[in-house]
C-alpha positions as CSV (number, residue, x, y, z in Angstrom):
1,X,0.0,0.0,0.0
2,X,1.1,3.7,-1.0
3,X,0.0,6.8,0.7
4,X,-0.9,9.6,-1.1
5,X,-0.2,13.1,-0.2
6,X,-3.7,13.3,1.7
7,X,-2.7,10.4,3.8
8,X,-5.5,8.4,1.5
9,X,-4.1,4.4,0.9
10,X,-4.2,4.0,-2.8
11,X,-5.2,0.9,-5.1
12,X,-2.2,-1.3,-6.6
13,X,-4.0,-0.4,-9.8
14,X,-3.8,3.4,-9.9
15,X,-0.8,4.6,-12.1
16,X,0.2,7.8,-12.5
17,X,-0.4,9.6,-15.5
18,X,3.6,9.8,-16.5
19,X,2.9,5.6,-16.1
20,X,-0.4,5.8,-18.4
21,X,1.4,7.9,-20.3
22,X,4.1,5.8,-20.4
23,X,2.3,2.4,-21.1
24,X,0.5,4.6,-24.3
25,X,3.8,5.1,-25.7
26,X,4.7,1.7,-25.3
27,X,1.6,0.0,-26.7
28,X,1.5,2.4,-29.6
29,X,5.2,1.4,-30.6
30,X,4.6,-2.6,-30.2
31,X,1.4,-1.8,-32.7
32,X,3.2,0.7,-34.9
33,X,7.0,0.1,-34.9
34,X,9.0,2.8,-36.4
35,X,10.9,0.3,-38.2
36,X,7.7,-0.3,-39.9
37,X,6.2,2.4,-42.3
38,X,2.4,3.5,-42.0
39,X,0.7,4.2,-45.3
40,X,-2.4,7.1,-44.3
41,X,-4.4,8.5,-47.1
42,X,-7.0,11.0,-46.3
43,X,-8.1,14.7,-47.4
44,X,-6.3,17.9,-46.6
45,X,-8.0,20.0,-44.1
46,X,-5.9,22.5,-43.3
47,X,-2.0,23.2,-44.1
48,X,0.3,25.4,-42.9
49,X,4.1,26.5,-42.2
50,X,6.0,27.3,-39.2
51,X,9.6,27.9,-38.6
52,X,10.0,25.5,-41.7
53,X,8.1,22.8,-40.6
54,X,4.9,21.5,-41.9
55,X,1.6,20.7,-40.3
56,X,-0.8,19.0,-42.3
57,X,-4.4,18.2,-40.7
58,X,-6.0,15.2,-42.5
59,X,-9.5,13.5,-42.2
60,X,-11.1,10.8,-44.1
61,X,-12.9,12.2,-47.3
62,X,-16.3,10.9,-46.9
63,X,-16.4,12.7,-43.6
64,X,-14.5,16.3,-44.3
65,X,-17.7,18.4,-43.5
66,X,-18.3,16.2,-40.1
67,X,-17.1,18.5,-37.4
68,X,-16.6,15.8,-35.1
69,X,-14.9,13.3,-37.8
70,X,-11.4,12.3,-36.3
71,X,-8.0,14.2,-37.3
72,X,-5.1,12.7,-38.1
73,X,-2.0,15.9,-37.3
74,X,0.6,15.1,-39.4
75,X,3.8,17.2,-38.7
76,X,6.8,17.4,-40.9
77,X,10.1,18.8,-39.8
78,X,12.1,21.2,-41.4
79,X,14.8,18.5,-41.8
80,X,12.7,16.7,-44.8
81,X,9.7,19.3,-45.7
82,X,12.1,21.5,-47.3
83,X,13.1,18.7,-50.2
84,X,9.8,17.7,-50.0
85,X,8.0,20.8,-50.9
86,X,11.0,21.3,-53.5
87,X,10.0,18.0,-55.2
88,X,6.2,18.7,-55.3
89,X,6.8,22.0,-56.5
90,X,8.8,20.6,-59.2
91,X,5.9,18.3,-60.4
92,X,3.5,21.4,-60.2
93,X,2.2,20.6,-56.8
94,X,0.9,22.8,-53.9
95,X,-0.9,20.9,-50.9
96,X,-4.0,23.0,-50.2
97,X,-7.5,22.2,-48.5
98,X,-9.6,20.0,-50.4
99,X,-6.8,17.7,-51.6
100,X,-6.7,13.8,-51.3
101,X,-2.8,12.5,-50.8
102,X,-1.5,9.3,-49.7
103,X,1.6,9.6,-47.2
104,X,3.6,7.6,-45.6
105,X,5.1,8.1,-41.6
106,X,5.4,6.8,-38.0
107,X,3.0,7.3,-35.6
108,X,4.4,9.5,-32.3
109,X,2.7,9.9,-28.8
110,X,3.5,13.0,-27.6
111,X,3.1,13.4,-23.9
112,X,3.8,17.0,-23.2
113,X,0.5,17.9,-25.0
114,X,-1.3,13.9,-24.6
115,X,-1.2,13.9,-29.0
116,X,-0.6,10.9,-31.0
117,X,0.8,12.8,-34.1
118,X,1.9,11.1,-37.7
119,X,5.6,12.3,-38.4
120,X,5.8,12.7,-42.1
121,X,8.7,10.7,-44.2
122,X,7.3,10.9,-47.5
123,X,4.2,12.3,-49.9
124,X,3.2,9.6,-52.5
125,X,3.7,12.2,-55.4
126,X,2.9,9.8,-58.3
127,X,-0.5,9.4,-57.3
128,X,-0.7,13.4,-57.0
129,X,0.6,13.2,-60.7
130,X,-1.9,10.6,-61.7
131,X,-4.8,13.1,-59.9
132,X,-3.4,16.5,-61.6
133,X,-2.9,14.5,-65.0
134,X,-7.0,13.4,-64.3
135,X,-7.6,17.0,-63.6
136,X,-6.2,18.6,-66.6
137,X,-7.6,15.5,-68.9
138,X,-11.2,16.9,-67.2
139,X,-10.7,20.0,-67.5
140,X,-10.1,19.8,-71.2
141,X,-12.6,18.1,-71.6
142,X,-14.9,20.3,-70.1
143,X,-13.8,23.3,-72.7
144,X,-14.2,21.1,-75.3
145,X,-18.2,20.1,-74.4
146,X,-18.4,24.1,-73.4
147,X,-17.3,25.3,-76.9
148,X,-14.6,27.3,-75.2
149,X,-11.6,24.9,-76.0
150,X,-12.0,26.9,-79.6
151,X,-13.5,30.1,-78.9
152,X,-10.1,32.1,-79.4
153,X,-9.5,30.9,-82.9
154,X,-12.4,32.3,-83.8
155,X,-11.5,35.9,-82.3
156,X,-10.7,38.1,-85.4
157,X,-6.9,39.3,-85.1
158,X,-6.6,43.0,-85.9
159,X,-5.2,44.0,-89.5
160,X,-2.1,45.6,-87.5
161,X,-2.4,45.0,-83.9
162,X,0.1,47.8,-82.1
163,X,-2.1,48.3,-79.0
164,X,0.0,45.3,-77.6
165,X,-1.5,44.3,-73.7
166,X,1.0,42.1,-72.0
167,X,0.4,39.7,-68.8
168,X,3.5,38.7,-67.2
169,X,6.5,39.6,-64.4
170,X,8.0,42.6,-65.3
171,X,11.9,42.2,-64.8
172,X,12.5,38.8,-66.2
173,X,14.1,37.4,-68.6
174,X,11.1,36.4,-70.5
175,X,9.3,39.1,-70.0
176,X,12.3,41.0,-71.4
177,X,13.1,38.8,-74.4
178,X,9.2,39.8,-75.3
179,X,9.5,43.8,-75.0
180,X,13.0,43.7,-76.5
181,X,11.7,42.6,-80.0
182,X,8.9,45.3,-79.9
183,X,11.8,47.6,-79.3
184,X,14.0,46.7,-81.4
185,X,11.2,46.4,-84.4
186,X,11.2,50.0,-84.9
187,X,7.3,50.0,-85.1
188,X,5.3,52.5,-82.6
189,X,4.2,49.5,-80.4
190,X,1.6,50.9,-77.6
191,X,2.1,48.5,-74.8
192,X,0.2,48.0,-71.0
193,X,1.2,45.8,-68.9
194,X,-0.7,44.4,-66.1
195,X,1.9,42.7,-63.6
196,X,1.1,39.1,-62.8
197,X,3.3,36.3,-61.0
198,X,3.7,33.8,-63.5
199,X,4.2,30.9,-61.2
200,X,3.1,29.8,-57.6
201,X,-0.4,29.7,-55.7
202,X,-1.0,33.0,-56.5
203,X,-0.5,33.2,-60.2
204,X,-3.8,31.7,-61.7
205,X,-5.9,34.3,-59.9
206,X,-3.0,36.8,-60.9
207,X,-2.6,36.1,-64.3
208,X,-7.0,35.6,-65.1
209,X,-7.1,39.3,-63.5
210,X,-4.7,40.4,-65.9
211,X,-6.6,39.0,-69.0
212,X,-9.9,40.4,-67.9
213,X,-8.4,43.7,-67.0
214,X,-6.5,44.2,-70.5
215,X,-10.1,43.1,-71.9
216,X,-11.4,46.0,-70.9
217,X,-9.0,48.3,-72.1
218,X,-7.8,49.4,-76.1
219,X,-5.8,46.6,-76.9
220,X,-5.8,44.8,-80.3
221,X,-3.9,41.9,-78.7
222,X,-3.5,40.7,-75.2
223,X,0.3,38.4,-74.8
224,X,0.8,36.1,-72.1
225,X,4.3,35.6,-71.2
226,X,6.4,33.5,-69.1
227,X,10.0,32.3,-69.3
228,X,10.8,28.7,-69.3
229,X,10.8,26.4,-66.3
230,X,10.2,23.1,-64.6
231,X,6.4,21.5,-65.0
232,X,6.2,22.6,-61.4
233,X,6.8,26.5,-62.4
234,X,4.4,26.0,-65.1
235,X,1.5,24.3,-63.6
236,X,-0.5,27.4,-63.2
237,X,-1.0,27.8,-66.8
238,X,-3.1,24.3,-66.1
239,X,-5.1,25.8,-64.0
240,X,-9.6,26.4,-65.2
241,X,-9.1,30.0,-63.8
242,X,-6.8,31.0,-66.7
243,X,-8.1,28.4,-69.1
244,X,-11.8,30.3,-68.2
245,X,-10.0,33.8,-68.8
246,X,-8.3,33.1,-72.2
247,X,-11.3,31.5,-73.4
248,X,-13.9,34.0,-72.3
249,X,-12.0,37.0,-73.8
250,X,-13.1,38.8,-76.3
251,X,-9.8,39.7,-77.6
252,X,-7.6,37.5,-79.1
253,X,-4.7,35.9,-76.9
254,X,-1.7,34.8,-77.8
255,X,0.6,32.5,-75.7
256,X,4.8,32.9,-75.3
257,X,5.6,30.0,-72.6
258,X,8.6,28.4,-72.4
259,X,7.3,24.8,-72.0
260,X,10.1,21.9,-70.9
261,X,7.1,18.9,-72.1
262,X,3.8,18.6,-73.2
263,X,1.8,22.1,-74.2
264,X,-0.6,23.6,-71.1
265,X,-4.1,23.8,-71.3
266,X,-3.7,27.7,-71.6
267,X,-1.8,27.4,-74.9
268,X,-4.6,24.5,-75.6
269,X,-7.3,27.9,-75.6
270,X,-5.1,30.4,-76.4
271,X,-5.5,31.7,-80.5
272,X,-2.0,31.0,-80.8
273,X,0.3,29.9,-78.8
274,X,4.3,30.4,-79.5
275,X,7.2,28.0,-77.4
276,X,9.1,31.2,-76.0
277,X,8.1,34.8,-75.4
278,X,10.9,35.8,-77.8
279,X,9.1,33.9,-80.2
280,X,5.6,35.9,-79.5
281,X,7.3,38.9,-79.6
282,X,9.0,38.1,-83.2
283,X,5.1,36.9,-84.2
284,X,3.7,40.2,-83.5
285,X,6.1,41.8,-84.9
286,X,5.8,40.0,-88.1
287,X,2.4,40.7,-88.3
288,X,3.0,44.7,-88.4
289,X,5.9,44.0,-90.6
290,X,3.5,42.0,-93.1
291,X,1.4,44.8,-93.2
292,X,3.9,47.4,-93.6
293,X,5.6,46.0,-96.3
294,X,2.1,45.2,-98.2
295,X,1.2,49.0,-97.5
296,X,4.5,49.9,-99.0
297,X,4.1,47.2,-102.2
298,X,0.8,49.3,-102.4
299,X,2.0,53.0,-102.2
300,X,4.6,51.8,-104.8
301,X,2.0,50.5,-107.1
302,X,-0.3,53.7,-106.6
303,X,2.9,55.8,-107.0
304,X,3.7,54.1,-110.7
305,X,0.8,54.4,-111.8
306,X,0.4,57.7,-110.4
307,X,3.2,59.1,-112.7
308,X,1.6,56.9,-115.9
309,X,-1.7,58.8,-115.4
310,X,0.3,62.2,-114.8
311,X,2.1,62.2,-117.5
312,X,-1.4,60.9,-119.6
313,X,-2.9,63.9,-118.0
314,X,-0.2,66.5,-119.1
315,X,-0.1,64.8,-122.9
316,X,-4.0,65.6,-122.8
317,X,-4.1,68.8,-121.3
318,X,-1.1,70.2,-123.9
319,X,-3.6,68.4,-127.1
320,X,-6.5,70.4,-125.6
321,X,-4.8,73.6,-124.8
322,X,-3.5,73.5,-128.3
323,X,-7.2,72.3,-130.0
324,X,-8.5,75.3,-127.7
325,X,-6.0,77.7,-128.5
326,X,-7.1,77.1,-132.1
327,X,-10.5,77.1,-131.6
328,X,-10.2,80.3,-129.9
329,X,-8.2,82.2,-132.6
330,X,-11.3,81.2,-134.9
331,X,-14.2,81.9,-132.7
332,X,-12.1,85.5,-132.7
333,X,-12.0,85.6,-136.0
334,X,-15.8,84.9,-136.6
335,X,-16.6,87.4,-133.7
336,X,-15.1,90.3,-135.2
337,X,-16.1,89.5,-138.4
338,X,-19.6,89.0,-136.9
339,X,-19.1,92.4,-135.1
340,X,-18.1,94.0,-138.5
341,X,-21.0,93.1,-140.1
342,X,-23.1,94.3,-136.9
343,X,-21.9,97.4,-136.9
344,X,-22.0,98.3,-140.2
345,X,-26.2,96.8,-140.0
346,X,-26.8,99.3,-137.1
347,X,-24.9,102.2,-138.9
348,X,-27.7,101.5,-141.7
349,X,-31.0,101.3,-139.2
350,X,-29.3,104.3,-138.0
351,X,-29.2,106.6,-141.0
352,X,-32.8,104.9,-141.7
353,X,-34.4,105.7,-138.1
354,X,-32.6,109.3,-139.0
355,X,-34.9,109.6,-141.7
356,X,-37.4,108.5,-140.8
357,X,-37.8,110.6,-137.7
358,X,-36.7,113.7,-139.7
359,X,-39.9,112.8,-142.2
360,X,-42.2,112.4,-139.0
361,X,-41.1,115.6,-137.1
362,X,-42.0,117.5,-140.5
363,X,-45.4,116.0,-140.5
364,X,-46.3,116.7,-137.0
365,X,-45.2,120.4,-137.3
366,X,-47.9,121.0,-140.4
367,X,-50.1,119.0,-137.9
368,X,-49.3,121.0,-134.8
369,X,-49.6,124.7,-136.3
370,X,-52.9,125.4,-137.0
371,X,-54.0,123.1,-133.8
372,X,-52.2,125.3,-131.4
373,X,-53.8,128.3,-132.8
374,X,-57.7,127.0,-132.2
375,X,-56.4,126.1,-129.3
376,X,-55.1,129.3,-128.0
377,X,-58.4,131.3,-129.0
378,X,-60.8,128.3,-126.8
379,X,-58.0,129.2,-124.0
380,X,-58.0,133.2,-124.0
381,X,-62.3,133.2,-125.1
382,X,-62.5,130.8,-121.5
383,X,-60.1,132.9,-119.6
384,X,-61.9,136.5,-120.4
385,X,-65.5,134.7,-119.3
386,X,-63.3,133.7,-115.9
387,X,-62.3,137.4,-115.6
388,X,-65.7,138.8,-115.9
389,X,-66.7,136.1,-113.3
390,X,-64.2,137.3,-111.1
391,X,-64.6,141.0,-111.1
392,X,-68.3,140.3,-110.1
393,X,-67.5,138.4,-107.0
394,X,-64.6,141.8,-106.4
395,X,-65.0,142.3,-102.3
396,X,-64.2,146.2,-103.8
397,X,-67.3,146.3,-105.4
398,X,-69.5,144.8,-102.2
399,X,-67.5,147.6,-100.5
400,X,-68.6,150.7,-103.1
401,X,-72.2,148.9,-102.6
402,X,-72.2,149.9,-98.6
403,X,-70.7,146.7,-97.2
404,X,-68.0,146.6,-94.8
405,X,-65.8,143.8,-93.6
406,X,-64.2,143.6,-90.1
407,X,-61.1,141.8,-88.9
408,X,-59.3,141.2,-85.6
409,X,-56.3,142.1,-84.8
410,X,-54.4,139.1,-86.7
411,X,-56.3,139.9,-89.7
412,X,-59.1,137.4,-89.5
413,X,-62.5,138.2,-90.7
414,X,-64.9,138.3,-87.9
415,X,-68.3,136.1,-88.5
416,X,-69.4,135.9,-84.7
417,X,-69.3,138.2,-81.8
418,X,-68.1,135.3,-80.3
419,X,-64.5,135.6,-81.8
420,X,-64.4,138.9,-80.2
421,X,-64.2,139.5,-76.7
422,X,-64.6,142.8,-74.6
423,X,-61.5,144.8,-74.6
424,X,-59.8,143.6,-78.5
425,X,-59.3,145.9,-80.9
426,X,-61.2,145.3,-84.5
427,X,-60.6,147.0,-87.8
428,X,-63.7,147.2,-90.1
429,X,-63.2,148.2,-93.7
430,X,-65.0,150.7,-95.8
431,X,-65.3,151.5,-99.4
432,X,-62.9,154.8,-99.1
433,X,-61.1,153.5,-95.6
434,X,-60.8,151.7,-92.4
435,X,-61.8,152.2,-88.9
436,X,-60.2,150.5,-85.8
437,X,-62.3,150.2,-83.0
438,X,-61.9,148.9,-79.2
439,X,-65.3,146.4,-77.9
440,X,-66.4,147.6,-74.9
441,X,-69.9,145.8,-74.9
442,X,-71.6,142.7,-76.6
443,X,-75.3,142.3,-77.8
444,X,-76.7,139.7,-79.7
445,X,-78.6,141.8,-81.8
446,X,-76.7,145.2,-81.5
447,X,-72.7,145.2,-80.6
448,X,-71.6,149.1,-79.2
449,X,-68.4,150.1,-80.5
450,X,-66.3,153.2,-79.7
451,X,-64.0,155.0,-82.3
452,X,-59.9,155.6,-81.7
C-alpha cells in the first residue's frame, strides 16, 4: 500500500499519469513500430508552415464536413519538408485544403500535449501526378463540351495589332526577351502591362485578372508571357481559372511560354500559342511588318501608276490647250467678223431711223400749227369769261355797294361776336377807308363800339 499526499491508501492499480502515459507510448510502438512504415491516405483540411516545418491536418474524405470526424495531425520537420516541398513543386504541386494525398510516416505519442501525431517521411507524389494529369484531362474536356476549347481561334486578329497588352513579371528574362523585339522592331508599339506572378499559388488568380483587366482596355492583342521552367513553375497555366479567362475573352490571346514537355491547357485555348516569349514577340512583330511591307508594295503601285496617269494627263491637257487655243483664234475671227458686219447693219437702221424721224417731225409740225392756234383762242375766249366772273364776285365792289368787312387784330374776318371778346381791338373796312375800334360791350342783336 502507498499513501498519497492526503494520507488516503491508494489501489495497486492506480498509475500515475507519466505511467499511463508511459504504457500509451509503449503500446503504440509494439502496434506501430518505427521500423515499420504506416501508409495514411485522407483529405487535406488545413495546411500550414512554421519555422520550416509543416503541419498538415487530414481526415477521411467521406467525412471532411463532419465537425466531429477524427484528425489525423501530421507534422513534418524542417529536416525533410524542405526537399519535400521542393519535389512537389517541381511536379507542379501545392498541398492546399480539399486535396486527397496518400503519405507515408510513424505514428508519435506525444506526452507534453497527450497527441498521437503522424511524423511525415514521404508524400506519395505519383498518385498526385496521376490526380493533376485526371484534372487537366477533365478539365479539357470540359472546354471542349463548353465550346470554349476553340472560342479564341475564332477571335478576329486586328489588320495591324500595335495596342500590344502584355500579362506577365516585369523584370524577367522572359518578359524582357518579349518587350525587347517590340523595341527593337522600330514599329510605334503601344504596350500596357498588367503585372502578374507567372508561377506559384497565387499566379492563376493573378494572371486571369490580368486577361480580364487588359479586356477592358484598347488593346488589339493581349500576350501572355512566361519564361521557361520546370512543369512545377508552369502548372498554373493548367489551371480552369486561366483556361476560363483566355477563353472568355473577347480579344484575341496569344501565348509565349517556355514549355520543358507537353503544351498547357492555356496554350490549348489560347489563339495562338508560341514555345518562348521571344518567339511571341517576333510573331507580333511580323504581323505589323507584313502589313507594312504590303502597304509599301501598295503605295509603290499607286505611285507608278500615279506618274503613268500624270504624265497621260499632261499629254492631254497640252492636245486640248492646243485644239482650244485654235478654236479660240477662230471663234475671234468669226466674232469680229460677226461684229463687222453688226456694226455696219446698225450704222444703216441708223441713218434709216434718221430719216425717218426727220420725215415724221416734219409731218407733225404742219399737224401741230394750226391746232395750237384753235387752241389758244378756246383758252383766251375761256379765260376772259373767268375774268368777268371774277370781277363780279370783287370784295371792292360789295365795298362801293355799302358793305363793310371787319377783322381782328391778326387779320381774320370776324363772323361771330363770339370771336371777339370785350377789350380787342377790330378794324372794319370801308369803301374809301378803315376804322379800328376797341369792344367795350356785346349784344346779340346790336354790338356798341367806340372809335380811336
Amino acid at each position: 500500500m502507498v499513501d498519497d499526499v492526503a494520507g488516503e491508501q491508494v489501489g495497486p492499480d492506480v498509475c500515475s499519469i507519466a505511467e499511463l502515459y508511459d504504457d500509451i507510448a509503449r503500446t503504440l510502438k509494439r502496434a506501430f513500430p518505427t521500423s515499420i512504415p504506416v501508409w495514411v491516405r485522407g483529405e487535406v483540411q488545413k495546411v500550414y508552415e512554421s519555422s520550416g516545418h509543416a503541419y498538415i491536418d487530414l481526415v477521411d474524405a467521406d467525412s471532411a464536413g463532419d465537425k466531429a470526424a477524427p484528425v489525423l495531425k501530421v507534422k513534418a520537420w524542417r529536416s525533410m519538408w524542405g526537399a519535400t516541398k521542393a519535389d512537389l513543386a517541381a511536379n507542379g504541386i501545392f498541398l492546399k485544403a480539399g486535396m486527397t494525398v496518400v503519405l507515408r510516416g510513424r505514428i508519435e505519442f506525444y506526452k507534453a500535449r497527450a497527441e498521437v501525431n503522424f511524423i511525415l517521411d514521404e508524400i506519395d507524389v505519383t498518385a498526385l501526378l496521376g490526380r493533376l494529369a485526371k484534372e487537366r484531362a477533365a478539365l479539357i474536356e470540359s472546354l471542349r463540351v463548353s465550346g470554349l476549347l476553340d472560342a479564341q481561334r475564332g477571335r478576329v486578329m486586328p489588320v495591324v495589332p500595335l495596342r500590344v497588352g502584355l500579362v506577365g513579371s516585369p523584370g524577367t528574362e522572359g518578359f524582357n526577351d518579349f518587350l525587347g523585339q517590340l523595341e527593337r522592331s522600330g514599329f510605334g508599339f503601344a504596350v500596357t502591362v498588367v503585372r502578374a506572378t507567372v508561377q506559384g499559388p497565387a499566379a492563376p488568380a493573378e494572371v486571369g485578372l490580368g486577361i480580364r483587366t487588359l479586356a477592358d482596355e484598347a488593346v488589339d492583342l493581349i500576350c501572355v508571357v512566361r519564361g521557361g521552367g520546370s512543369k512545377g513553375d508552369l502548372a498554373a497555366f493548367d489551371t480552369a481559372e486561366i483556361a476560363h479567362a483566355i477563353a472568355t475573352c473577347e480579344v484575341p490571346v496569344w501565348t509565349g511560354i517556355g514549355h520543358t514537355g507537353d503544351e498547357s491547357v492555356a496554350d490549348l485555348v489560347a489563339h495562338t500559342r508560341h514555345i518562348t516569349p521571344t518567339a511571341c514577340g517576333q510573331a507580333v512583330v511580323t504581323v505589323v511588318t507584313g502589313y507594312w511591307m504590303a502597304v509599301v508594295a501598295h503605295a509603290s503601285r499607286i505611285g507608278s501608276r500615279s506618274l503613268g496617269v500624270i504624265e497621260e494627263s499632261l499629254r492631254q491637257n497640252d492636245r486640248t490647250r492646243e485644239g482650244l487655243a485654235a478654236k479660240s483664234r477662230h471663234s475671234v475671227d468669226r466674232h469680229r467678223r460677226e461684229v463687222a458686219g453688226c456694226r455696219q447693219r446698225l450704222v444703216a437702221l441708223q441713218e434709216i431711223a434718221v430719216v425717218r424721224a426727220r420725215d415724221d417731225l416734219k409731218s407733225r409740225s404742219l399737224r401741230l400749227t394750226p391746232m395750237a392756234g384753235a387752241h389758244l383762242e378756246r383758252a383766251a375766249t375761256a379765260l376772259a369769261g373767268r375774268r368777268q366772273l371774277l370781277a363780279a364776285y370783287d370784295p371792292a365792289r360789295l365795298l362801293e355797294r355799302g358793305w363793310s368787312l371787319t377783322t381782328d387784330a391778326n387779320g381774320r374776318v370776324l363772323r361771330s361776336i363770339d370771336q371777339v371778346p370785350v377789350g380787342a381791338m377790330i378794324t372794319t373796312r370801308l369803301a374809301d377807308g378803315t376804322i379800328t375800334s376797341t369792344v367795350d360791350a356785346q349784344d346779340a342783336s346790336t354790338t356798341a363800339k367806340k372809335g380811336t
